[in-house]
Structures are given as C-alpha cells and as structure tokens.
C-alpha beads as a LAMMPS data file, in Angstrom:
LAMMPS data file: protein, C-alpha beads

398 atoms
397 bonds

1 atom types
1 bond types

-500.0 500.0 xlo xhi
-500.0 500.0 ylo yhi
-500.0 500.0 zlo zhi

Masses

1 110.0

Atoms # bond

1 1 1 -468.132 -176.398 371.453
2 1 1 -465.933 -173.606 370.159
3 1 1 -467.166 -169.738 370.329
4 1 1 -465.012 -167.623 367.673
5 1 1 -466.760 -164.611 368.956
6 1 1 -465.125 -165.280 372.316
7 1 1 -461.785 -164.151 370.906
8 1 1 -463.023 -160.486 369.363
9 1 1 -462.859 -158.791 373.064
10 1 1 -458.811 -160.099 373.295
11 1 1 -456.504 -157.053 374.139
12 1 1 -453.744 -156.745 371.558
13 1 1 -450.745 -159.328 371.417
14 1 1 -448.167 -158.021 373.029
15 1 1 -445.730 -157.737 370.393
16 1 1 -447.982 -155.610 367.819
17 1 1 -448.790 -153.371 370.543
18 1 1 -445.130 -153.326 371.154
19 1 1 -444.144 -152.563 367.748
20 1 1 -447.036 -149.860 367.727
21 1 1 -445.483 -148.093 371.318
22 1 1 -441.741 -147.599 369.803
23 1 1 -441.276 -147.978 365.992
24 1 1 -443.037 -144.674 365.513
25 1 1 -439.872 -143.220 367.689
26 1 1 -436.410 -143.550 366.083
27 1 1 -434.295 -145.610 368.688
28 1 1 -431.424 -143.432 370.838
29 1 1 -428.421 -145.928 369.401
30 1 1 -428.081 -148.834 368.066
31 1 1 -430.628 -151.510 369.129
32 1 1 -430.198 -153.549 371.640
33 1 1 -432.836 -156.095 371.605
34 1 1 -433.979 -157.237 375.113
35 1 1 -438.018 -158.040 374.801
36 1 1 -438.221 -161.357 373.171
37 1 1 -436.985 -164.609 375.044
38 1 1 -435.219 -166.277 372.016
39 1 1 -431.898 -167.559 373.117
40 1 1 -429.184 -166.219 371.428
41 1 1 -425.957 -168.797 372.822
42 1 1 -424.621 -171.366 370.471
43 1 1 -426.582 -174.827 370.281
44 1 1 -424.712 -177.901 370.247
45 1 1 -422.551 -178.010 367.019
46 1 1 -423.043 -181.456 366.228
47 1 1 -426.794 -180.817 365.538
48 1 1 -426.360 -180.098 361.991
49 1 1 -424.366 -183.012 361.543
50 1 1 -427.261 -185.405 363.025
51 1 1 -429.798 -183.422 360.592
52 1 1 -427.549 -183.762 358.064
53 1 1 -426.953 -188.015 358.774
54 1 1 -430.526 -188.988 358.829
55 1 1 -431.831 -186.517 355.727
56 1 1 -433.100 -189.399 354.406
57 1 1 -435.851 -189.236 356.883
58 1 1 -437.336 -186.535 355.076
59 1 1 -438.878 -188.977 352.706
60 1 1 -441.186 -190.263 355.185
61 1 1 -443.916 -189.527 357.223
62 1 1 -442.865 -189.396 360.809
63 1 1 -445.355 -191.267 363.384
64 1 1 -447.563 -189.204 365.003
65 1 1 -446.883 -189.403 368.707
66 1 1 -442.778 -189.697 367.994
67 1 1 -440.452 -191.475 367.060
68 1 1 -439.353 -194.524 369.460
69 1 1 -435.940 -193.125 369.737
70 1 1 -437.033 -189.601 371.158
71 1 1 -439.314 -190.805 373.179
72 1 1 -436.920 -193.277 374.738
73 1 1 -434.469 -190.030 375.379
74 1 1 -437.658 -187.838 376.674
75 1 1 -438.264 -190.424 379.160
76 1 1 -433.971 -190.874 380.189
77 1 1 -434.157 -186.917 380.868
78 1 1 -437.169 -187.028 383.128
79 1 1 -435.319 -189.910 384.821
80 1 1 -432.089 -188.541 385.247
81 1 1 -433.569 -184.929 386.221
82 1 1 -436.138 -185.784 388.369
83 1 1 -436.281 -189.487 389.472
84 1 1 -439.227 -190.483 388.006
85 1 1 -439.315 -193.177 385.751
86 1 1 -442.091 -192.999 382.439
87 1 1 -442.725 -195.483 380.154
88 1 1 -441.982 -194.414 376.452
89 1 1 -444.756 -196.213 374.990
90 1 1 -447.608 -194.799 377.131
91 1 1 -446.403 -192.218 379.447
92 1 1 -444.859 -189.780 376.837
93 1 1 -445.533 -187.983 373.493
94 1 1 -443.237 -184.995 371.387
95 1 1 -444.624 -182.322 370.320
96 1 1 -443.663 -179.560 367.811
97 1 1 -442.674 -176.748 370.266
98 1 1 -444.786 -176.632 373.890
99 1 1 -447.116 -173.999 372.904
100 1 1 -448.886 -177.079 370.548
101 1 1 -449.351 -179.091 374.186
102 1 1 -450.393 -176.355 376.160
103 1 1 -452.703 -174.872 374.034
104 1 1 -454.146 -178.533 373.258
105 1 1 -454.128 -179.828 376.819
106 1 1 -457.693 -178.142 377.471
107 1 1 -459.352 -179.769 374.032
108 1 1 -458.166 -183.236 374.944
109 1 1 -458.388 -183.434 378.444
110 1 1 -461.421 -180.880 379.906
111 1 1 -464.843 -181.386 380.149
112 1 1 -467.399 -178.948 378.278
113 1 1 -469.273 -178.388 382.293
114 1 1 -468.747 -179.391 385.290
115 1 1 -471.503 -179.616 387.421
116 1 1 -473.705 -179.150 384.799
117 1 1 -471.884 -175.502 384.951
118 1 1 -469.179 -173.291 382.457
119 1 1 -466.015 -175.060 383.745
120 1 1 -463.065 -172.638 384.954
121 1 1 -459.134 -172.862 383.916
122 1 1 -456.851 -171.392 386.132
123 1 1 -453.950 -169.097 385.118
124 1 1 -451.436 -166.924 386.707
125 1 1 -451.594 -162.999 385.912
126 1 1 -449.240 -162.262 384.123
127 1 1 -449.189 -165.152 381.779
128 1 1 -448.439 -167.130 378.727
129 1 1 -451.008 -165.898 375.979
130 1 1 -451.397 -169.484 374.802
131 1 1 -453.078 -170.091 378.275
132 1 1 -455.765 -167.997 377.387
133 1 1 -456.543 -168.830 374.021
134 1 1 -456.851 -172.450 375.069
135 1 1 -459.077 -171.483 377.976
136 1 1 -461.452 -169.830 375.663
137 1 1 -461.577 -172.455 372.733
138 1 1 -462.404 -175.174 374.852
139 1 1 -465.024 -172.362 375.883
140 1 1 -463.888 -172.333 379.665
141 1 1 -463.702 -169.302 381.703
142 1 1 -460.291 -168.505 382.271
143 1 1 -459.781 -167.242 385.933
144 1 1 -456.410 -164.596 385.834
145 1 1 -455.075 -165.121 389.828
146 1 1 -452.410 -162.483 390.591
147 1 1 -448.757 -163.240 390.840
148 1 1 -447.245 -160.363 392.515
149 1 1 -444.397 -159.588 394.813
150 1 1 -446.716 -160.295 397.527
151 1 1 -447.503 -163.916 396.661
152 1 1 -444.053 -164.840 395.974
153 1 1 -444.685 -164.388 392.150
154 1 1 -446.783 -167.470 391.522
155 1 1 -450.801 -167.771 391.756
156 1 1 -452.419 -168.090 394.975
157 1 1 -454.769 -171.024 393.678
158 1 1 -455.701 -172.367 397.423
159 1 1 -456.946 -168.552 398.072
160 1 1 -459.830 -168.719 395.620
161 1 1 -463.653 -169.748 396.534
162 1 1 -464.160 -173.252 396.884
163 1 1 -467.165 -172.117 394.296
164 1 1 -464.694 -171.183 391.614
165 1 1 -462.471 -174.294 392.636
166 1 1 -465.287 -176.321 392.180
167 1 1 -465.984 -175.300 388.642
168 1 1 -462.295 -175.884 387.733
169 1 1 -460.844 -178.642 385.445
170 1 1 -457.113 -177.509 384.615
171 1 1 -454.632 -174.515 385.569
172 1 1 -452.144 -173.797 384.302
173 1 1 -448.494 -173.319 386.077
174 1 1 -445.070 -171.987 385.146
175 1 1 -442.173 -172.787 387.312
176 1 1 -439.340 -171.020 386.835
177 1 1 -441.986 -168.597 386.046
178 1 1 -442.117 -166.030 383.000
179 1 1 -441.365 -163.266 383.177
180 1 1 -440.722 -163.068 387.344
181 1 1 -438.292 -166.169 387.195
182 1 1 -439.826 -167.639 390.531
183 1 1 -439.604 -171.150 391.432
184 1 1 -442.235 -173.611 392.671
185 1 1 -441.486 -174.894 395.830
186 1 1 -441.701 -178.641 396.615
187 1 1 -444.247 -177.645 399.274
188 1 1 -445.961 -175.307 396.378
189 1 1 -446.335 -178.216 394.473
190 1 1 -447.551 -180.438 397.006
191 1 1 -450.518 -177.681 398.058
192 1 1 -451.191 -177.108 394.493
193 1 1 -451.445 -181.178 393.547
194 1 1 -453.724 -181.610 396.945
195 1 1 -455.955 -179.135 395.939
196 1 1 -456.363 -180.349 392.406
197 1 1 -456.840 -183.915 394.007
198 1 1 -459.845 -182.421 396.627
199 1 1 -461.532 -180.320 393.276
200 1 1 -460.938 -182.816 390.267
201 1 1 -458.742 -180.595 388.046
202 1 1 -455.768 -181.111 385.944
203 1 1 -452.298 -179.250 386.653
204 1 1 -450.969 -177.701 383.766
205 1 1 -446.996 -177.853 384.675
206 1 1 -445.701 -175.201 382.247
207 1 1 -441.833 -175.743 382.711
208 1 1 -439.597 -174.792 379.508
209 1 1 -437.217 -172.939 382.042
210 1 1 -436.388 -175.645 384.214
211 1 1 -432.777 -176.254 383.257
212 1 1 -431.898 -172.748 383.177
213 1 1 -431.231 -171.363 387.253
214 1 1 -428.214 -170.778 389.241
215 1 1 -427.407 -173.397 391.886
216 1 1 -430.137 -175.831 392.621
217 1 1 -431.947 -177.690 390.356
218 1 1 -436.012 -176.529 390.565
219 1 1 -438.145 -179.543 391.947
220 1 1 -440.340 -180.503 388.830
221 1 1 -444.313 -181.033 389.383
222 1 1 -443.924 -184.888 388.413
223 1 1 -441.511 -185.894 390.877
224 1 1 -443.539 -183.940 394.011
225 1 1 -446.933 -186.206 392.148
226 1 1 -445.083 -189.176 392.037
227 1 1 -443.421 -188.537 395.759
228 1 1 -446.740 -187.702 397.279
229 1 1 -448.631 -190.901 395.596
230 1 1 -451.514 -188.443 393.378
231 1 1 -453.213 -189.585 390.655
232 1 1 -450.809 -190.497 387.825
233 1 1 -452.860 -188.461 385.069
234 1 1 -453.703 -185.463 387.625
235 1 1 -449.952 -183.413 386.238
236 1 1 -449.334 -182.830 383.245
237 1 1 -445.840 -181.383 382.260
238 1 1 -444.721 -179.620 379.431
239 1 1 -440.797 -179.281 378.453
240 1 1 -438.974 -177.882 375.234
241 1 1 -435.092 -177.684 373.934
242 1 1 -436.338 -174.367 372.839
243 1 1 -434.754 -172.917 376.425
244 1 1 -432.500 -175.418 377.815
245 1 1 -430.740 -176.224 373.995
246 1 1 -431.376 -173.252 372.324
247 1 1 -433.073 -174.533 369.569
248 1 1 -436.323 -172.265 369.784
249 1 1 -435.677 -173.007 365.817
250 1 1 -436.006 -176.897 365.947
251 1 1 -439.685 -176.818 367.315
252 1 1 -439.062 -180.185 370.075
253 1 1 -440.890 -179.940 372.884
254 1 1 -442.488 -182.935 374.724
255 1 1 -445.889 -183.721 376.949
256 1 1 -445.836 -186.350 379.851
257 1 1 -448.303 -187.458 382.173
258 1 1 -450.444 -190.812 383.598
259 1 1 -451.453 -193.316 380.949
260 1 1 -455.027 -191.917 381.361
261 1 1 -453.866 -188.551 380.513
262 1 1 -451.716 -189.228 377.907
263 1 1 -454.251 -191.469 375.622
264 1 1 -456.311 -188.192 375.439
265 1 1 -454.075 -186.128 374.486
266 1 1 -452.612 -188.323 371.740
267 1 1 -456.057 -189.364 370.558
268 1 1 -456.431 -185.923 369.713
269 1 1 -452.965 -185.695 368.267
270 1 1 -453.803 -188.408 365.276
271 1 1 -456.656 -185.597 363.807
272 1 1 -454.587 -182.390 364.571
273 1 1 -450.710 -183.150 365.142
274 1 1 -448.017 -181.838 363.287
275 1 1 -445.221 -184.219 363.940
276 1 1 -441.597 -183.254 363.885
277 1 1 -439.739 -184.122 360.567
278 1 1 -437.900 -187.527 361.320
279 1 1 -434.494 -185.680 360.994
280 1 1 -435.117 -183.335 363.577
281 1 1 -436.405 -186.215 365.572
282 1 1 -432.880 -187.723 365.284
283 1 1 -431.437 -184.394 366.182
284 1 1 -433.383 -183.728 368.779
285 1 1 -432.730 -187.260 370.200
286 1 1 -429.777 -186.237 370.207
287 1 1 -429.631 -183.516 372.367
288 1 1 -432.236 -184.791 375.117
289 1 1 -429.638 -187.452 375.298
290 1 1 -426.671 -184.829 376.485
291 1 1 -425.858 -182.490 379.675
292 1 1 -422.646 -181.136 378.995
293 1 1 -423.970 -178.508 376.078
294 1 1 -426.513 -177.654 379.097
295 1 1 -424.441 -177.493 382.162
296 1 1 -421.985 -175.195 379.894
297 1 1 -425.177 -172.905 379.156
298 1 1 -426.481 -172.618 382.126
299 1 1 -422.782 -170.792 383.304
300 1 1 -423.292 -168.544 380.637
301 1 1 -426.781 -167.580 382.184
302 1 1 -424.836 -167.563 385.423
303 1 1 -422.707 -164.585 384.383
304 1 1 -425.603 -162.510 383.358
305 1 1 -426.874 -162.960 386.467
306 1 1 -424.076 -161.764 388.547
307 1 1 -424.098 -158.638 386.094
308 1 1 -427.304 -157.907 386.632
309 1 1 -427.192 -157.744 390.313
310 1 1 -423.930 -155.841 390.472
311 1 1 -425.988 -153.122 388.198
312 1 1 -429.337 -153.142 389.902
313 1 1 -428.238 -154.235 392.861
314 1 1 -429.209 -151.458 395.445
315 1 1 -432.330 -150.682 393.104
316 1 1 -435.203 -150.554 395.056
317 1 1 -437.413 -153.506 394.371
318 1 1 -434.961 -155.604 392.402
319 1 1 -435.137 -158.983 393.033
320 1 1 -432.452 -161.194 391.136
321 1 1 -434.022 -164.100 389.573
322 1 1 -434.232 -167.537 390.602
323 1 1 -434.055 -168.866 387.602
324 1 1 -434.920 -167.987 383.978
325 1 1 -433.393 -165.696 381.544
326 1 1 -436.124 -162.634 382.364
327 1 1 -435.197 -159.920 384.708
328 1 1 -438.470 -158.288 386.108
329 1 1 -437.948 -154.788 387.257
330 1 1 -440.163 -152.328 388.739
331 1 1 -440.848 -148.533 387.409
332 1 1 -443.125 -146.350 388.142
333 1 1 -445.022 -146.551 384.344
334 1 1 -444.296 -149.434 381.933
335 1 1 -445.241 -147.912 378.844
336 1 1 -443.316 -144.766 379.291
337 1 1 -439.913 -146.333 380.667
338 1 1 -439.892 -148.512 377.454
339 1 1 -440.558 -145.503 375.347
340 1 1 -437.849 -143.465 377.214
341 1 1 -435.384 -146.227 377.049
342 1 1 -435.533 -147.046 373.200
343 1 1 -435.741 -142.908 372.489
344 1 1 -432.702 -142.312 374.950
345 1 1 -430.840 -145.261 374.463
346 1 1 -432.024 -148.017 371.684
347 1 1 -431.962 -150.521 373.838
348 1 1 -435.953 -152.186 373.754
349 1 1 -437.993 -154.298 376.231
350 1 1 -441.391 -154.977 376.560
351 1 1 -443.693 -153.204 378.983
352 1 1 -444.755 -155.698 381.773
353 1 1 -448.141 -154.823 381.501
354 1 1 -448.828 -156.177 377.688
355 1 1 -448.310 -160.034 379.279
356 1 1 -450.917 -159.811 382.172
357 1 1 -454.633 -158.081 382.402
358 1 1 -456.794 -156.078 384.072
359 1 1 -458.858 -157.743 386.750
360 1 1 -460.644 -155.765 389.520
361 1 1 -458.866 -153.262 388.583
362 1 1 -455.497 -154.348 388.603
363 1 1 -452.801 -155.318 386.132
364 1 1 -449.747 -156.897 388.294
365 1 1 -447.453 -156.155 385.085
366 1 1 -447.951 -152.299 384.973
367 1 1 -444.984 -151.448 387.043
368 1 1 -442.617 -153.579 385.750
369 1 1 -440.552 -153.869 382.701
370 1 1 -439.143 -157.331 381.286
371 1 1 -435.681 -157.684 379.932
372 1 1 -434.574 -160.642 378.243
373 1 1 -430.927 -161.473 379.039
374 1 1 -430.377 -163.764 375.878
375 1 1 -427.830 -161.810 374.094
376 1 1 -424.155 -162.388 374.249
377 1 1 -422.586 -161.223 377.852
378 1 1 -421.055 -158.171 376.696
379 1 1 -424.397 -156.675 375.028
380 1 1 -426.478 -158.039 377.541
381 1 1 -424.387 -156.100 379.722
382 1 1 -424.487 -152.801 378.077
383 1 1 -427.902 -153.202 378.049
384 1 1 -428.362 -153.364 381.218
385 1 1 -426.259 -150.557 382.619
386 1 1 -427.651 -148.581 380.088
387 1 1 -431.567 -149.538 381.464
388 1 1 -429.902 -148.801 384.612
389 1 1 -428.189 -144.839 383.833
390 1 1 -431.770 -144.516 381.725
391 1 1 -434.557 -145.220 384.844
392 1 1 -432.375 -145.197 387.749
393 1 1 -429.965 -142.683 387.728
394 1 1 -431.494 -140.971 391.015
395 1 1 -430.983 -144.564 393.125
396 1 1 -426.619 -143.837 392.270
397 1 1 -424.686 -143.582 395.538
398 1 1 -422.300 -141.034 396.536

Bonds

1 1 1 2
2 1 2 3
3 1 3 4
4 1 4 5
5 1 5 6
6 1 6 7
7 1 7 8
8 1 8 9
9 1 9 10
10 1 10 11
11 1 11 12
12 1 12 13
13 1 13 14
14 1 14 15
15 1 15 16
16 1 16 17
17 1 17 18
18 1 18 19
19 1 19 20
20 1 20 21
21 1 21 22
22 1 22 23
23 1 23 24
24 1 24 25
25 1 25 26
26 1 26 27
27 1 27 28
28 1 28 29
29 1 29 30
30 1 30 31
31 1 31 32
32 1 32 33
33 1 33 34
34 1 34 35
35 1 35 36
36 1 36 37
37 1 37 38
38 1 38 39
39 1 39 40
40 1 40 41
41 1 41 42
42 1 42 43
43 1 43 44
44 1 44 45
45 1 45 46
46 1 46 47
47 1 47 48
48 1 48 49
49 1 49 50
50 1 50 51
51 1 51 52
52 1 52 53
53 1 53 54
54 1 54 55
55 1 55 56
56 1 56 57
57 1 57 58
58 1 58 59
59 1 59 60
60 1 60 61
61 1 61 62
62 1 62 63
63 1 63 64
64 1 64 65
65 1 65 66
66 1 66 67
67 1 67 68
68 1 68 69
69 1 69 70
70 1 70 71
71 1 71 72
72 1 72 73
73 1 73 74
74 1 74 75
75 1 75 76
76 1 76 77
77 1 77 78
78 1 78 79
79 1 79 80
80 1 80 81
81 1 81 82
82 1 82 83
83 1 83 84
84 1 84 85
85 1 85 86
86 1 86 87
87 1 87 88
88 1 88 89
89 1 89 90
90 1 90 91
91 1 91 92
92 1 92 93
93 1 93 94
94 1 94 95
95 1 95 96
96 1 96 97
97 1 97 98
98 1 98 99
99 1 99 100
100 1 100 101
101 1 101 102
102 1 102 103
103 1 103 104
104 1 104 105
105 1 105 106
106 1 106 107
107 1 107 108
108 1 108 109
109 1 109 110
110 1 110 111
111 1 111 112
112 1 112 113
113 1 113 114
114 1 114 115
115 1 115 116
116 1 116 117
117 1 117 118
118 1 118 119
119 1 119 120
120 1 120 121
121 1 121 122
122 1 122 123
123 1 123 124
124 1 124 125
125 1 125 126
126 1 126 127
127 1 127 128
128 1 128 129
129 1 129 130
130 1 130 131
131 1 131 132
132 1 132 133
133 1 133 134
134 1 134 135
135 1 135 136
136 1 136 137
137 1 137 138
138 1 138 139
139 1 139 140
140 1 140 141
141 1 141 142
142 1 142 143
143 1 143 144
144 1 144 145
145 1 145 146
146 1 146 147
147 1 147 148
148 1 148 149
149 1 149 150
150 1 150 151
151 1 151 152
152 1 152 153
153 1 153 154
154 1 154 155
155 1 155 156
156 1 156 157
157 1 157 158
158 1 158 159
159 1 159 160
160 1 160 161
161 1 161 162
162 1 162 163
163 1 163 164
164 1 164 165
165 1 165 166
166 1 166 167
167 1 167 168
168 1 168 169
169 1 169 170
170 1 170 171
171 1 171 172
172 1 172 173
173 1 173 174
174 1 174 175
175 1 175 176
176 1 176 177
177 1 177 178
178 1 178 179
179 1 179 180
180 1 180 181
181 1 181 182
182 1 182 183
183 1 183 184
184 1 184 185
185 1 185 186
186 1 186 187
187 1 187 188
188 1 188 189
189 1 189 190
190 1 190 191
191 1 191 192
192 1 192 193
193 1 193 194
194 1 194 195
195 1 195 196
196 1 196 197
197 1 197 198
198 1 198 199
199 1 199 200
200 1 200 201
201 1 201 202
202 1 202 203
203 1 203 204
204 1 204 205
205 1 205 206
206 1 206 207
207 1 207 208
208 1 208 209
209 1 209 210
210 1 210 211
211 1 211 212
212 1 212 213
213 1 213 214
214 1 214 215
215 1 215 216
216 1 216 217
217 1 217 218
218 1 218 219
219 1 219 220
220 1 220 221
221 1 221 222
222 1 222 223
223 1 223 224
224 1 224 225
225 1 225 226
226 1 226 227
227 1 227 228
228 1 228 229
229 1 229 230
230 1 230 231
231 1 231 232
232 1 232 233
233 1 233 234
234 1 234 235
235 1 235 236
236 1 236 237
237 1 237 238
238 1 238 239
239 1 239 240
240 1 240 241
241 1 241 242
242 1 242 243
243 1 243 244
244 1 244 245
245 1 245 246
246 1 246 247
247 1 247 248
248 1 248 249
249 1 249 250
250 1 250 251
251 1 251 252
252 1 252 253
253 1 253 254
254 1 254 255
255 1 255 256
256 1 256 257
257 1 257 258
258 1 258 259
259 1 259 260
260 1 260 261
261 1 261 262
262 1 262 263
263 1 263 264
264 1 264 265
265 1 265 266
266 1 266 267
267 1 267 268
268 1 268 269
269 1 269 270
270 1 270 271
271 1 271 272
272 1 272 273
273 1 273 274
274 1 274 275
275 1 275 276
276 1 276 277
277 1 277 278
278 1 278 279
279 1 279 280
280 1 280 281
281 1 281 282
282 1 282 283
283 1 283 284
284 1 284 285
285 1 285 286
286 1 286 287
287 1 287 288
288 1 288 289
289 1 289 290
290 1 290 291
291 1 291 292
292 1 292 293
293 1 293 294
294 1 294 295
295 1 295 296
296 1 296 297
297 1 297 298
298 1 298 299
299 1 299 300
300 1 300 301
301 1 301 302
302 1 302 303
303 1 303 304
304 1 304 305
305 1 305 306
306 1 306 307
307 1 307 308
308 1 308 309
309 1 309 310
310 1 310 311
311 1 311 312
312 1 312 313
313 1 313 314
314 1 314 315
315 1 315 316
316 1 316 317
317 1 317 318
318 1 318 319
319 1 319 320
320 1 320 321
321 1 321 322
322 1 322 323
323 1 323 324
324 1 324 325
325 1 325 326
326 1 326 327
327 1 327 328
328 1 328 329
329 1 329 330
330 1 330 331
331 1 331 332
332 1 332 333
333 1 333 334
334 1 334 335
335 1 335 336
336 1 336 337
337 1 337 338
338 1 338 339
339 1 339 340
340 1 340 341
341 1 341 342
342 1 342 343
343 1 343 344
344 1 344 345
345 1 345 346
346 1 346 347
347 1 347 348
348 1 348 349
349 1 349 350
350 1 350 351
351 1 351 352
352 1 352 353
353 1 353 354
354 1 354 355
355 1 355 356
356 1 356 357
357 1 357 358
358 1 358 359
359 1 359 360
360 1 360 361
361 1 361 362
362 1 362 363
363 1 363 364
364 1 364 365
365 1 365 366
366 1 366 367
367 1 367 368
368 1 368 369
369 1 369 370
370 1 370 371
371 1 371 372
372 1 372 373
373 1 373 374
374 1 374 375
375 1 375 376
376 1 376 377
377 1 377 378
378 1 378 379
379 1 379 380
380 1 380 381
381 1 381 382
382 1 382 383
383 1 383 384
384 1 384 385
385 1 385 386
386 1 386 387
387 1 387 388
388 1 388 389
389 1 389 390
390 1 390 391
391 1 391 392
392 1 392 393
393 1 393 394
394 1 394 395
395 1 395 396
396 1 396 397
397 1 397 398
C-alpha cells in the first residue's frame, strides 16, 4: 500500500536547498563546480559510432528485461571482476540508470509486514535519497544508522536491536561509499550477509563506484555471497557505466541477484520498466565488454588523488579516499564553509549535511563538506587549493 502523505514531512533535496544557500550570493571568481558527481573525463570515442551503427534499432521496441547481447556482457563483467559466474537468462536484468533498481528493489522484493508488524529498511546516514523514497513507498520505516569516522564510514547494522533487525526486510549498502569513499571489507560483507541470513532480509549492494579506487580492486557483495555459500537471492547488486564509463548520459545500469530474486524484480519490470533504446543497448554492450577505456580512467582519478593529499595532507581530519571520486572533509559548519567558499572564491560544493538527517539528535554530515573531483586535473586542482587557502589557511606550516 502506498502513503503519499508519507512524503510531505521530507527535508528539502539537497540540490534546491543548495541552489537556495549560494545563488542569492554572487560567486568570488569564476565557478568552479565541485558538488555534483557527474563525471566530466572523456567516454570511449567509439560510442557514438556503435549508436550511430545500430540506429535502426530505434524503430523497435526494445525487450523489457534487455537485450540478449547486454545481458550476455553484464554477466562477462561480473565474471571477469569478481569470479562469479550469472546466467544471462535468469540471473541478470538492465536497467535505465541504478536509481530505477534501487528505488524498485523494495516494491518487488519486500513484504508489506513482517511479523504481522511495519517492516524496517536499513540505510546508512548519510545516504542516497533514492533509499529513502523507496523505503517510504513500499511504506517501510526506513531506519538512518550512522556512518561516521568512528564506524569506519559504513553502517553499523550488527549494532542495532535484534527487535529492529527482526522487523527488517532489505538495507541498503554503498561500497565505495558516497560521499566518504569507504570500502566494504570482505569480512564487512561476510557479517553483513550472516546477519541478513539469521533476520530474513535482503542486502541492497549499492556499488556504482566500484571500478573507480586506487590500487586494489574493492571485494563486491556477490562474490563474498557466493564464497560464503548464502542464499543466492539474499544480495542484490546494483552497477551503472554512469561512474566507471562516464556515461551518466546513456542511462545503463544493471540489477543481479538469485533466480528467486531476480523473477520479482522483473515481474515488476513488464508493468513499470522503461527499457533502454536498442541503440544504446548496442552501445552500452559495447562498453561492458571493454577495460582499457576503464583502467585509463581510473589513472586519471589516480592523479586527483595524489593532489588532493599533497593539499590537505596535514589537515586535521583528512582522510584520503579509498575509492570514489568524493573527497569528504571536515569543518567546523557546513553551511557556512560552502557559503564562504563560493563568496570568496567561486568554487561550490555541497554542504555534507543536506545528504544525511537528523536522528537523536545528530546529523553525521554537518561537519563535513563534499567535493566532487570530476573535473579535468588542472581545475580540479585549483579547486582544491583554493578550498584549501579558503578553510584552512590557519593549519599552513612554517
């Protein structure tokens, strides 16, 4: 049953709040735009050219779950990346863009109670809006759990009341995480997939940054499921080209999980898909097919990262990312060091506090600024020296 009314009490999206906090302020140079995670670096040139080769697919409906060819590449990345092995028939459907899957995921796969009670869907704080939003129309309580410096920055699930774990049929996960860029652990994963197996939930395996980290590959949710012999439908991962192709613009993403699992999710997908074009389809194909356009943008990432920790290197607080394109740095007021830094400098990012909420109290994104390091090197890195002469001028040696 869906409540409307359930969404009237929703704090501002982040970005109109955003827009409301600095473009009543005339910027302090030109703009440097660091807030939104849209990647900026070249995708493959030969995209256009498969768009452009299979046009004629635009005079057909394209099937619902994807077409055979995509799927069949889906299913060779998961192999090649992780070592598990998914049949492209049963095992794996595309999506337009992850936020369609993980925003779905609780329609097609949660109960309406569980134990004749509200059920519970687990998120970390801060989050993805979408996780939310799909919390609430599949009229679940959505339980924030804090991801702080303190807990490694990911959710503590295996702290909460076996009462509240008991009510729970999904939560949702994002490793490399946004916005701290921590990684999930293969012994994260395990705890996390145990518990889920003791309380009867689904994991949510949010993990559109995966290809994008410095030296080792982050262990993916499937492969720890599959390793430790769980239930094939209990994970459900979610994975995009949005991030790892940049093609935010082309709108592939893809959903796999057990058979179980997966004949939910596209049962729901015949009466409320919106399939990708069979062109993009080919293009995208394409692409999940080939490593070299990733491995090359993954060094570009690589650079940022090195400039970023020779700037806020003796900050106090910074921690240098694991992985991800989000730098998550600590001030002493959100709000007011993204005001100060578009006024003084033009550069923007978003206060951390607009992607988490207030529970008990606390909001573990006040305190902390995000900054998006998808612009070309040499902006991203005026950016960032200017973020660092702007709010940390009094950490300078000598």
């Amino acid at each position: 049953m869906f409540f409307p009314e359930r969404f009237s009490n929703l704090p501002p999206h982040a970005w109109p709040r955003l827009r409301a906090l600095l473009d009543v302020h005339d910027g302090g140079g030109p703009a440097i735009h660091m807030t939104i995670g849209e990647p900026k670096h070249a995708f493959p040139a030969w995209v256009t050219d498969v768009i452009a080769e299979n046009a004629t697919g635009f005079n057909s409906y394209p099937p619902n779950e994807g077409a055979p060819e995509l799927r069949q590449a889906i299913a060779g990345f998961v192999d090649r990346r992780y070592g598990v092995t998914l049949d492209p028939d049963t095992e794996v459907m595309v999506l337009n863009g992850t936020r369609e899957g993980l925003y779905n995921a609780v329609m097609a796969l949660c109960p309406e109670t569980k134990g004749g009670r509200t059920p519970v869907v687990l998120m970390p704080n801060p989050f993805y809006q979408v996780y939310m939003i799909a919390a609430l129309s599949g009229a679940a309580d959505p339980v924030l759990v804090p991801a702080t410096a303190e807990t490694g920055h990911l959710p503590d699930f295996a702290g909460l009341p076996a009462e509240v774990l008991d009510r729970t049929v999904a939560a949702y996960i994002c490793s490399p995480a946004n916005p701290q860029g921590a990684v999930a652990s293969r012994d994260y994963w395990a705890t996390l997939i145990e518990l889920a197996e003791k309380h009867d939930f689904y994991i949510f395996a949010d993990e559109c940054y995966s290809e994008i980290y410095r030296d080792i590959a982050p262990v993916g949710a499937l492969e720890v499921a599959r390793d430790i012999g769980a239930d094939p439908d209990r994970v459900v991962i979610f994975h995009s080209l949005s991030k790892r192709s940049n093609l935010p613009g082309l709108r592939s993403g893809f959903v796999a999980s057990g058979p179980g699992a997966m004949r939910e999710i596209r049962q729901l997908r015949n009466y409320a898909g919106a399939p990708l074009p069979l062109p993009l389809q080919a293009a995208a194909a394409a692409v999940w097919n080939d490593e070299a356009h990733v491995v090359e943008n993954r060094r570009l990432y690589a650079e940022k990262y090195e400039i970023a920790d020779r700037v806020f290197g003796n900050v106090a607080g910074y921690e240098s990312p694991q992985a991800g394109f989000f730098l998550w740095l600590p001030v002493e007021d959100d709000e007011a060091a993204a005001l100060k830094l578009w006024r003084e400098t033009g550069v923007r990012v978003l206060p951390g506090g607009y992607l988490a909420r207030e529970v008990d109290g606390l909001n573990p994104g006040k305190g902390y600024i995000r900054v998006a390091l998808v612009a070309p090197k040499d902006e991203t890195e005026r950016g960032l020296e200017a973020i660092r002469a702007c709010l940390y001028a009094d950490q300078d040696e000598g």
